[in-house]
Backbone as JSON, one array per atom type, in Angstrom:
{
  "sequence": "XXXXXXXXXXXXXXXXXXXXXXXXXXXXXXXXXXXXXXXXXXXXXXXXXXXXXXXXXXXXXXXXXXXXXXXXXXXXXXXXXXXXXXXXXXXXXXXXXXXXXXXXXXXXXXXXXXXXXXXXXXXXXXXXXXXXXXXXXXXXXXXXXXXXXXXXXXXXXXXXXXXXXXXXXXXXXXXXXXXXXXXXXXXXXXXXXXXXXXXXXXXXXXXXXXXXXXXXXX",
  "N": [[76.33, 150.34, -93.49], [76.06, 150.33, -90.19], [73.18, 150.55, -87.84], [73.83, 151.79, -85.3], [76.09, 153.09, -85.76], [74.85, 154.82, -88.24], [73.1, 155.94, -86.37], [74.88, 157.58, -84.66], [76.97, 159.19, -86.78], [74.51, 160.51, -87.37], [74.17, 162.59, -84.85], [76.49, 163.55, -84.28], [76.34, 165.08, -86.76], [74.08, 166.9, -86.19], [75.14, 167.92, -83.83], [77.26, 169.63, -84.72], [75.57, 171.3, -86.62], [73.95, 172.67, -84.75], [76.08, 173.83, -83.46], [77.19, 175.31, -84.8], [74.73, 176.79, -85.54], [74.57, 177.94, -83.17], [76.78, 179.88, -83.53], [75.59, 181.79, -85.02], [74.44, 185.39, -85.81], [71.98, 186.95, -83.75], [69.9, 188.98, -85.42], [67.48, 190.11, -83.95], [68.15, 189.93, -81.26], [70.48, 191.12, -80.57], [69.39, 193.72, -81.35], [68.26, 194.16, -78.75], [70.43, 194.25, -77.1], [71.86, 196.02, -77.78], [70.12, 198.42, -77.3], [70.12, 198.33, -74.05], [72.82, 197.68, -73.48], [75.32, 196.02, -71.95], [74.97, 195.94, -68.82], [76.6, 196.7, -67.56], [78.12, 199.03, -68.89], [77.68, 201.83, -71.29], [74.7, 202.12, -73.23], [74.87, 200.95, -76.97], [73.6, 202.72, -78.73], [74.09, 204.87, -77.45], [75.71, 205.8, -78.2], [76.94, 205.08, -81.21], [73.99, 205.81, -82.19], [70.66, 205.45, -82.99], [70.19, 204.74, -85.59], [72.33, 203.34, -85.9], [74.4, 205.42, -87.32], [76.52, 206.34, -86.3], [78.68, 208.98, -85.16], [80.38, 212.31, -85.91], [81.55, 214.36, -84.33], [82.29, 213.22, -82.38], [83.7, 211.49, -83.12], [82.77, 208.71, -83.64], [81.96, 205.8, -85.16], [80.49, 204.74, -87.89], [77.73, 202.23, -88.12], [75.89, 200.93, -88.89], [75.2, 198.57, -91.52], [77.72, 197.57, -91.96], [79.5, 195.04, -92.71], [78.74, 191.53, -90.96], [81.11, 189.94, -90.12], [82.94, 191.29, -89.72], [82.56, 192.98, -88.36], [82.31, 191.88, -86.08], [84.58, 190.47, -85.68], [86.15, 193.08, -84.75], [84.82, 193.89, -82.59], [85.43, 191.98, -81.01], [88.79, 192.03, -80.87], [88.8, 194.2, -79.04], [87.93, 193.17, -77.02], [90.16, 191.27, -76.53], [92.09, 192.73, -76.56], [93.26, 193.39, -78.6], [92.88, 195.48, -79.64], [92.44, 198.95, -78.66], [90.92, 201.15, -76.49], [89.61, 203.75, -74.67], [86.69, 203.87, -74.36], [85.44, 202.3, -75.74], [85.99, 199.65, -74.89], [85.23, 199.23, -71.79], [82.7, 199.33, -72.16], [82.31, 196.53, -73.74], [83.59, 194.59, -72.73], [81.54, 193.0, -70.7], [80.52, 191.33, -72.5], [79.37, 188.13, -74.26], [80.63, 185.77, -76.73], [78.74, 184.96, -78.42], [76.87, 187.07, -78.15], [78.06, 189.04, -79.03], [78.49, 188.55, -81.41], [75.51, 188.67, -82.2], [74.86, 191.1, -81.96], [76.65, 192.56, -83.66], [75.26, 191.31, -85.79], [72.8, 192.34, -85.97], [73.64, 195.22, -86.69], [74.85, 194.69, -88.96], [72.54, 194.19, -90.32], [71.43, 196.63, -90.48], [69.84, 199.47, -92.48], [71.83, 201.12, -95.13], [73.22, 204.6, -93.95], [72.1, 207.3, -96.18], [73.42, 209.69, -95.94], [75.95, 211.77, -95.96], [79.26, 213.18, -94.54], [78.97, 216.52, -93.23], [81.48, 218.62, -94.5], [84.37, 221.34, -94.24], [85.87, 222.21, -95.73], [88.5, 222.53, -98.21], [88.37, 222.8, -101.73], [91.06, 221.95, -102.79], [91.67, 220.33, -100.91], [90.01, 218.28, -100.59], [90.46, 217.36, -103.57], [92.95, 216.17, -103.2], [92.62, 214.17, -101.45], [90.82, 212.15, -103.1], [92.54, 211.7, -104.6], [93.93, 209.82, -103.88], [92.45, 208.19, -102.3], [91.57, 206.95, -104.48], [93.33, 206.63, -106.55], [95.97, 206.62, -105.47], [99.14, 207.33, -104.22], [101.98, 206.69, -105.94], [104.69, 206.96, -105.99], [105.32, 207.47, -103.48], [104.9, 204.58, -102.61], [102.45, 204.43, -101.99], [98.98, 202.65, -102.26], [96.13, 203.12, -103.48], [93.13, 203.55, -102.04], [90.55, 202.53, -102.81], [91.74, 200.12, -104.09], [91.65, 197.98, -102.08], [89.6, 198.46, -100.52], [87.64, 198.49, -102.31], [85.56, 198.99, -105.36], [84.37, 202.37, -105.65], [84.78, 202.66, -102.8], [83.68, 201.08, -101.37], [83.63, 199.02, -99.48], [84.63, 195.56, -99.37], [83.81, 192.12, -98.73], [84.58, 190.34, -95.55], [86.66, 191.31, -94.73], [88.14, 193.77, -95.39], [86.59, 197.03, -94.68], [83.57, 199.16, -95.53], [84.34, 202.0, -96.11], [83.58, 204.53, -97.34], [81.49, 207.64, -96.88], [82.24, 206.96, -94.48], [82.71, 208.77, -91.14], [84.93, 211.44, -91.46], [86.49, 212.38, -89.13], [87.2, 209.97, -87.44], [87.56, 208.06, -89.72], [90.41, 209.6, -89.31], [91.48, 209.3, -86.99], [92.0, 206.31, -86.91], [93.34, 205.65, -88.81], [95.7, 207.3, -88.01], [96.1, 205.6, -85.83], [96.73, 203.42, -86.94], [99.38, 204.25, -87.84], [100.97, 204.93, -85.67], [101.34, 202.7, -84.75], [99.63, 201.64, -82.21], [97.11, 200.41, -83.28], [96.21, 197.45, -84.48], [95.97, 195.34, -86.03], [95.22, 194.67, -88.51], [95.21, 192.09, -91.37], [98.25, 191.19, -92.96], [99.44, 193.37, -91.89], [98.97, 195.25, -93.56], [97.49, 198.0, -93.59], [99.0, 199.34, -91.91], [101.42, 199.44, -93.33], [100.28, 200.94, -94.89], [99.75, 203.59, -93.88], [101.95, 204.68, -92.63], [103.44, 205.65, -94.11], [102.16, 207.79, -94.81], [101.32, 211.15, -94.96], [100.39, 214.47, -92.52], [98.97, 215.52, -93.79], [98.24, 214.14, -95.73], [96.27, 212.27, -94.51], [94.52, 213.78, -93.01], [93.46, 215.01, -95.82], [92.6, 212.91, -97.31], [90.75, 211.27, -95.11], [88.68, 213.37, -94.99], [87.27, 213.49, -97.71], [87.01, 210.94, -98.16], [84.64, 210.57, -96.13], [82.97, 212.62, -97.22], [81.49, 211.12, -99.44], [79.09, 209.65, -100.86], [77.78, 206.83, -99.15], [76.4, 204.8, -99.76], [75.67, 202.84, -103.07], [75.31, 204.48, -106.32]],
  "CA": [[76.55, 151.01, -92.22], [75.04, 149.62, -88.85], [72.18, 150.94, -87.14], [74.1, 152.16, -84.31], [76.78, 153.88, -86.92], [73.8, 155.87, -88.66], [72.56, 156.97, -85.16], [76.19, 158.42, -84.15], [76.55, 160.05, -87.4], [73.02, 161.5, -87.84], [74.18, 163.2, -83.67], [77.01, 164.55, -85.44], [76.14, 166.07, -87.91], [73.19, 167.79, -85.69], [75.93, 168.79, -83.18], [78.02, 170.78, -85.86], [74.17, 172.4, -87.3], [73.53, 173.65, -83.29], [77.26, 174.61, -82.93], [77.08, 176.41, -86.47], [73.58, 177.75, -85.41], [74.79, 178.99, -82.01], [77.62, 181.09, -84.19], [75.6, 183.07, -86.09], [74.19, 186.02, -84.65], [70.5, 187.19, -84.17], [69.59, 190.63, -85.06], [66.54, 190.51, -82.65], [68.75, 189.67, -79.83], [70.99, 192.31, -81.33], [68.35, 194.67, -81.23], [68.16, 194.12, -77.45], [71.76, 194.33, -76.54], [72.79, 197.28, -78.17], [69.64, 199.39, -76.69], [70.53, 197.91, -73.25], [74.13, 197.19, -73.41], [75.94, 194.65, -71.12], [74.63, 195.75, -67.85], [77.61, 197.59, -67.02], [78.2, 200.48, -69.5], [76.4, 202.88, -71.59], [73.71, 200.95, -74.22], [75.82, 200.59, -77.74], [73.06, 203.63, -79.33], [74.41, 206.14, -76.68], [77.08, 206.61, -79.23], [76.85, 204.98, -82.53], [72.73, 206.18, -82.39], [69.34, 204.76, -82.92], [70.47, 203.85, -86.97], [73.89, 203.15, -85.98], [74.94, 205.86, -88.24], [77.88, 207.34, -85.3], [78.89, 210.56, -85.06], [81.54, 212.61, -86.42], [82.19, 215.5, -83.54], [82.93, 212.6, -81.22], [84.69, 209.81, -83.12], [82.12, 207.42, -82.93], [81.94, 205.51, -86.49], [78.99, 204.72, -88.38], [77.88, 200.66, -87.88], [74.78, 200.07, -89.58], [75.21, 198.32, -93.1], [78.79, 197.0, -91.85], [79.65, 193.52, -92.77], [78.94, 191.47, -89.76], [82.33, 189.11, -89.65], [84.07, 192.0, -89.74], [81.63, 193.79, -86.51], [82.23, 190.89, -84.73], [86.33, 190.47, -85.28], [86.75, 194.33, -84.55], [84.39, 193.92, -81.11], [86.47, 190.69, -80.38], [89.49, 192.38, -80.91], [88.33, 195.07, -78.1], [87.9, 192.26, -75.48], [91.52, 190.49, -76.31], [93.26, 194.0, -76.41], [94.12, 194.24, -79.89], [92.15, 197.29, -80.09], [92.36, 200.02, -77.21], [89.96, 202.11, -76.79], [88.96, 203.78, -73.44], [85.23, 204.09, -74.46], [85.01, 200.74, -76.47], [86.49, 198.21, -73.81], [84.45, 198.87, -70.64], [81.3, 198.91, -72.91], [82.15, 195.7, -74.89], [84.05, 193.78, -71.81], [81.17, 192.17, -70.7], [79.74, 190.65, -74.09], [80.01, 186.66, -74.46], [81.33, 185.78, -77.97], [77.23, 184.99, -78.8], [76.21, 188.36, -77.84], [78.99, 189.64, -80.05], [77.53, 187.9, -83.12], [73.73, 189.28, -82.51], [75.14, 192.86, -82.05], [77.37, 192.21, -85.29], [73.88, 190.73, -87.28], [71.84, 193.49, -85.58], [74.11, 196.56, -87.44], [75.09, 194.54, -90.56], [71.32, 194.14, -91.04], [70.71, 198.15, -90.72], [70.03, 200.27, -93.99], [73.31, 202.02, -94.46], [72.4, 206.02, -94.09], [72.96, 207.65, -97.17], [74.05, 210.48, -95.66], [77.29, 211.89, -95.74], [79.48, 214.39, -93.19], [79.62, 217.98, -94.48], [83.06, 219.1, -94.43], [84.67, 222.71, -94.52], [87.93, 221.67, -96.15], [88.94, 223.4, -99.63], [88.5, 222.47, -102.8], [92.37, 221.2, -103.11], [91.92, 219.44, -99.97], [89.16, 217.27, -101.06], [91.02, 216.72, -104.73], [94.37, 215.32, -102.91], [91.96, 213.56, -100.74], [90.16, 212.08, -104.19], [93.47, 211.05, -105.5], [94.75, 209.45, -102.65], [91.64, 207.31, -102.54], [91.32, 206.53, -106.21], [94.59, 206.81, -107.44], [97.07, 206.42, -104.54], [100.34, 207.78, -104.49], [102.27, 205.33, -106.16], [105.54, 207.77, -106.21], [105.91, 207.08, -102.32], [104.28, 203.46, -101.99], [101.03, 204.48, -101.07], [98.32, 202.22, -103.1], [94.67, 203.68, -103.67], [92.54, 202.77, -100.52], [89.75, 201.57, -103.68], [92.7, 198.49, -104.19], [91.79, 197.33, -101.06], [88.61, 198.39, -100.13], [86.28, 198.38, -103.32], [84.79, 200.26, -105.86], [83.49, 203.4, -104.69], [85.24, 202.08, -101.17], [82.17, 200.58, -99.98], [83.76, 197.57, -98.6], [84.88, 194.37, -99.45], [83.57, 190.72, -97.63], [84.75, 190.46, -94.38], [88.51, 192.08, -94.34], [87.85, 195.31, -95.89], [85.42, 197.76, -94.71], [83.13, 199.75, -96.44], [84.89, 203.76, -95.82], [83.11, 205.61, -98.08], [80.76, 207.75, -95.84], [82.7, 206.8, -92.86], [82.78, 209.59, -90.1], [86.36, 211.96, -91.54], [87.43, 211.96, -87.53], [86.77, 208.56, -87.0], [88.82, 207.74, -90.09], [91.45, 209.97, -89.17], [92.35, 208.45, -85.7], [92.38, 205.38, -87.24], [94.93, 206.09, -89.34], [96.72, 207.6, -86.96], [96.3, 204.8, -84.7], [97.8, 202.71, -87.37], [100.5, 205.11, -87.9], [101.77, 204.95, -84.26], [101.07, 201.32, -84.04], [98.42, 201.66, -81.25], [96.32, 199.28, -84.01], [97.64, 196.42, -85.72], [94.84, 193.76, -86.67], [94.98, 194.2, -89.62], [95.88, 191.15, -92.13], [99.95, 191.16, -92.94], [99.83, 194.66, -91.4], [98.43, 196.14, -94.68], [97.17, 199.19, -93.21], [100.27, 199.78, -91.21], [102.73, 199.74, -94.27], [99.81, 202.41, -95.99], [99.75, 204.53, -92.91], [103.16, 205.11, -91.86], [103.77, 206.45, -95.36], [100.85, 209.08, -95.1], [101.66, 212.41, -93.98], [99.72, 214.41, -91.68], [97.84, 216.67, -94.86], [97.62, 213.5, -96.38], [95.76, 211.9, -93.47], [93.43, 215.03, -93.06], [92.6, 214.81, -96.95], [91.93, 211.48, -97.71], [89.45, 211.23, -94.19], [87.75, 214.78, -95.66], [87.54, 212.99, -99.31], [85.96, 209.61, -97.98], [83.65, 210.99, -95.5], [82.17, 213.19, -97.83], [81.31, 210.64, -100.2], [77.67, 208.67, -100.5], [78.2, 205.55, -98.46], [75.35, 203.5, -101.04], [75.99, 202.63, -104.36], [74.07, 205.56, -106.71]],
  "C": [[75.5, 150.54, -91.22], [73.83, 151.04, -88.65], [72.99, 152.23, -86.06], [75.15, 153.41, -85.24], [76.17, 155.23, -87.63], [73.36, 156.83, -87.49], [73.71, 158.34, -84.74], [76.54, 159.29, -85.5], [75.61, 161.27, -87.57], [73.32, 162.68, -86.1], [74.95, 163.83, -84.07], [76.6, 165.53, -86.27], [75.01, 167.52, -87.42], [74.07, 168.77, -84.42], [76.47, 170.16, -83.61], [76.75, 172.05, -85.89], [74.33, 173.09, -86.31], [74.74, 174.56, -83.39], [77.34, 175.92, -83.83], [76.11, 177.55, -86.3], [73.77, 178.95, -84.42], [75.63, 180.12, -81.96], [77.0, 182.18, -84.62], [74.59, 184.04, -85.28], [72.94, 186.29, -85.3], [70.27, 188.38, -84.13], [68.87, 191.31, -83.9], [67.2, 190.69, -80.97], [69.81, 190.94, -79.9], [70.72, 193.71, -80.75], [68.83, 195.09, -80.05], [69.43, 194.3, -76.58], [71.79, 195.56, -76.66], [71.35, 198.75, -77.44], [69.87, 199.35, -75.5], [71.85, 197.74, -72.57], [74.19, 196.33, -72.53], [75.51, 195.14, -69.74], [75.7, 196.74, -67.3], [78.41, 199.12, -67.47], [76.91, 201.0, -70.05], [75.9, 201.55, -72.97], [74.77, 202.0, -76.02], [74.77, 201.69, -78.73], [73.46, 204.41, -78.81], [75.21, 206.67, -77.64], [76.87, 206.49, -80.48], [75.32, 205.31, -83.36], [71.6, 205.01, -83.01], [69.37, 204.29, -84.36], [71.51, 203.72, -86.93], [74.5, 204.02, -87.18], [75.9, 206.69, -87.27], [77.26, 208.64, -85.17], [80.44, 210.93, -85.28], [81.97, 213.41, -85.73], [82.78, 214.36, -82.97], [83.53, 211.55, -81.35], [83.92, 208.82, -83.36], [81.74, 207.12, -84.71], [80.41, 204.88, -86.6], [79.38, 203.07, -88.81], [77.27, 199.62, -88.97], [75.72, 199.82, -91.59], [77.16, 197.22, -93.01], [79.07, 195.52, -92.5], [79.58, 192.79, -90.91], [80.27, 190.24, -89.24], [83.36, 190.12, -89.12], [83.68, 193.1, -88.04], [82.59, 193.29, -85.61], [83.63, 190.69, -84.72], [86.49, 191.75, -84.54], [86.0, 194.25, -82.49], [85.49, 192.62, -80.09], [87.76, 191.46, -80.18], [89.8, 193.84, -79.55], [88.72, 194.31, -77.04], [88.75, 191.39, -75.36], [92.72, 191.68, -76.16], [94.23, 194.11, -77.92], [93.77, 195.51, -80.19], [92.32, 198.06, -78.98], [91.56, 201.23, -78.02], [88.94, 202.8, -75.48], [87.31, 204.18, -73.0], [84.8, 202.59, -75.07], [84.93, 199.8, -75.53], [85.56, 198.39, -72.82], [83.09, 198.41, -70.9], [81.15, 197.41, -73.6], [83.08, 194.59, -73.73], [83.06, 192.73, -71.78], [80.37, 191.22, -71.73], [80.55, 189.3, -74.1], [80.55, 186.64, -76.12], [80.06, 185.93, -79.12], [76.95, 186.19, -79.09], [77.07, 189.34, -78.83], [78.28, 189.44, -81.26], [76.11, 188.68, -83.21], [74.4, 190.71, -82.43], [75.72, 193.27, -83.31], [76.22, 191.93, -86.59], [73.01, 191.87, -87.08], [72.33, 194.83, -86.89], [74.36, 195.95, -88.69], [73.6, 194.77, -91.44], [70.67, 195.23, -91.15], [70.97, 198.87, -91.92], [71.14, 201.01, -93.91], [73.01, 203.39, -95.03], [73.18, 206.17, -95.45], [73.52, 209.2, -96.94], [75.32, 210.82, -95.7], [77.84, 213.27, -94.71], [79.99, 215.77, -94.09], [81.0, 218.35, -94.09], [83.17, 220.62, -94.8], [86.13, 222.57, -95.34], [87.79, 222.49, -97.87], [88.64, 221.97, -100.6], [89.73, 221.35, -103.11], [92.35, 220.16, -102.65], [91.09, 217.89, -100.24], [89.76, 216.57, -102.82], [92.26, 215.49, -104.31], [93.48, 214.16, -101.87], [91.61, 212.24, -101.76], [91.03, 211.02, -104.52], [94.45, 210.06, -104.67], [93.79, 207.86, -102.33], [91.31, 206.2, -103.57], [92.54, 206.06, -106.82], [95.69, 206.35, -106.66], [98.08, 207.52, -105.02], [101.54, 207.04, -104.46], [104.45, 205.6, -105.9], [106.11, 207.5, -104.38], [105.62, 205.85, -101.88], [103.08, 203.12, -101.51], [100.05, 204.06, -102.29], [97.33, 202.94, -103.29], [93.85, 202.9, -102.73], [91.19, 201.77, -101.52], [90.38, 199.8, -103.91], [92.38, 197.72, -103.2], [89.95, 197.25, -100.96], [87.2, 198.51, -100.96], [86.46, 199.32, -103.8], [83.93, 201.24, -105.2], [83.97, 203.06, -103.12], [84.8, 201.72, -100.41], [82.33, 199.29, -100.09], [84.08, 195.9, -99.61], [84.9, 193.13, -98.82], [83.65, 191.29, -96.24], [86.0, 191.37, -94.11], [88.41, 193.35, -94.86], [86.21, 195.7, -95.72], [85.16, 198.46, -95.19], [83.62, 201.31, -95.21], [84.38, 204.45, -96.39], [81.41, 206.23, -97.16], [80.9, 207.7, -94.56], [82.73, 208.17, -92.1], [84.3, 209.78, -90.36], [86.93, 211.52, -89.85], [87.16, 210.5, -86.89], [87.95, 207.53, -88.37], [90.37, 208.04, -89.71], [92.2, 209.57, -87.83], [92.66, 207.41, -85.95], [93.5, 204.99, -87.81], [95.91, 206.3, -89.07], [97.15, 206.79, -85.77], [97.11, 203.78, -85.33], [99.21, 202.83, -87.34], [101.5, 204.56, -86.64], [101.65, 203.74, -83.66], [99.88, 200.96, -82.31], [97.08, 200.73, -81.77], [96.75, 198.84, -85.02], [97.02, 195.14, -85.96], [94.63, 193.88, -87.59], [96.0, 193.05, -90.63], [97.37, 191.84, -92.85], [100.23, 192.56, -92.38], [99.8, 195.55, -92.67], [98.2, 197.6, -94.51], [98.38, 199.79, -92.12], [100.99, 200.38, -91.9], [101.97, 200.84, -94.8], [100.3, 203.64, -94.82], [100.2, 205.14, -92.45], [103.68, 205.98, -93.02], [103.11, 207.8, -95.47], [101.47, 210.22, -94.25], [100.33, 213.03, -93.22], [98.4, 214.9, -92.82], [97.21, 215.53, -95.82], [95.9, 212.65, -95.67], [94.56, 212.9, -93.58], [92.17, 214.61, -94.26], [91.68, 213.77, -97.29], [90.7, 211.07, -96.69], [88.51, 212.5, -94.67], [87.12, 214.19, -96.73], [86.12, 211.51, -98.8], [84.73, 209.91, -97.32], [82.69, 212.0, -96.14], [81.19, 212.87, -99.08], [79.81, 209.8, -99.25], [78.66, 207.06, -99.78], [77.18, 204.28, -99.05], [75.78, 203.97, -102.53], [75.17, 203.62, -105.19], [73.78, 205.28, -108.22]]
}
């Protein structure tokens, strides 16, 4: 191989590294976004809080410990309109695709609380919840949300997120947003075909059931 051959290679290959480098996101920068936000809404702790662990009166899901491919599709998915969300979008509009990634490395890289949300729900409610999770309900089509989303339901790679611990009302709109097609990114429409099957008590349970569960491995 020439001289000149080696040079154009060896620029290559350093192009890709930068381009590769300039993908992945920086927590520090992260950091700085999400206390700040984009300049134009509220800063990305107003809601999901100072350990990104949400909140469950107001919807707002819990971040830290997330996977961050999966951050950064769901924020993307905000700013192409697969997602609606009249608190998400104005906040997450102005974010470049960069700034996406460090906000995405920022929360994947936070301890994930081990807290969980207390619930008032019955005994029953939390069993059909249990079995719905674990077990599915195989009798109407409905798999076990573990099939998908892990042992203990704390997440799988990038395409399945960790639910166990999730914020109940934060699952349960979701669900419901599947339900009514209002969200539909998910791969072959997996969570569509579970969702539409779920009734409303099932819906209830199964967000009561997960959210009451440790969200770390014990």
């Amino acid at each position: 191989m020439t001289t000149l051959s080696h040079l154009i290679l060896a620029g290559a290959v350093t192009a890709l590294a930068t381009v590769a480098n300039a993908n992945e996101g920086d927590p520090e920068r992260g950091a700085q976004l999400a206390a700040q936000g984009d300049g134009s809404g509220a800063p990305c702790l107003a809601c999901h809080g100072a350990d990104g662990s949400g909140n469950n009166a107001a919807g707002f899901p819990r971040l830290a410990g997330l996977d961050a491919t999966y951050l950064a599709r769901q924020m993307l998915a905000y700013n192409n309109g697969e997602r609606v969300s009249p608190v998400m979008q104005p906040n997450i509009d102005n974010f470049d695709a960069q700034q996406i990634q460090d906000l995405a490395a920022y929360y994947a890289a936070m301890p994930v609380p081990a807290t969980t949300t207390s619930t008032s729900v019955s005994e029953e409610v939390l069993a059909l919840g249990e079995k719905l999770a674990n077990q599915g309900d195989w009798d109407n089509y409905i798999p076990p949300c573990s099939s998908c989303h892990g042992p203990g339901n704390r997440g799988v790679g990038e395409t399945f997120p960790a639910i166990a611990g999730q914020h109940p009302n934060y699952i349960r709109s979701q669900l419901n947003a599947w339900k009514s097609n209002q969200r539909n990114n998910d791969p072959n429409q997996l969570m569509t075909a579970v969702a539409e099957r779920l009734s409303e008590e099932q819906i209830n349970a199964v967000a009561a059931y997960l959210g009451s569960q440790s969200a770390t491995a014990e």
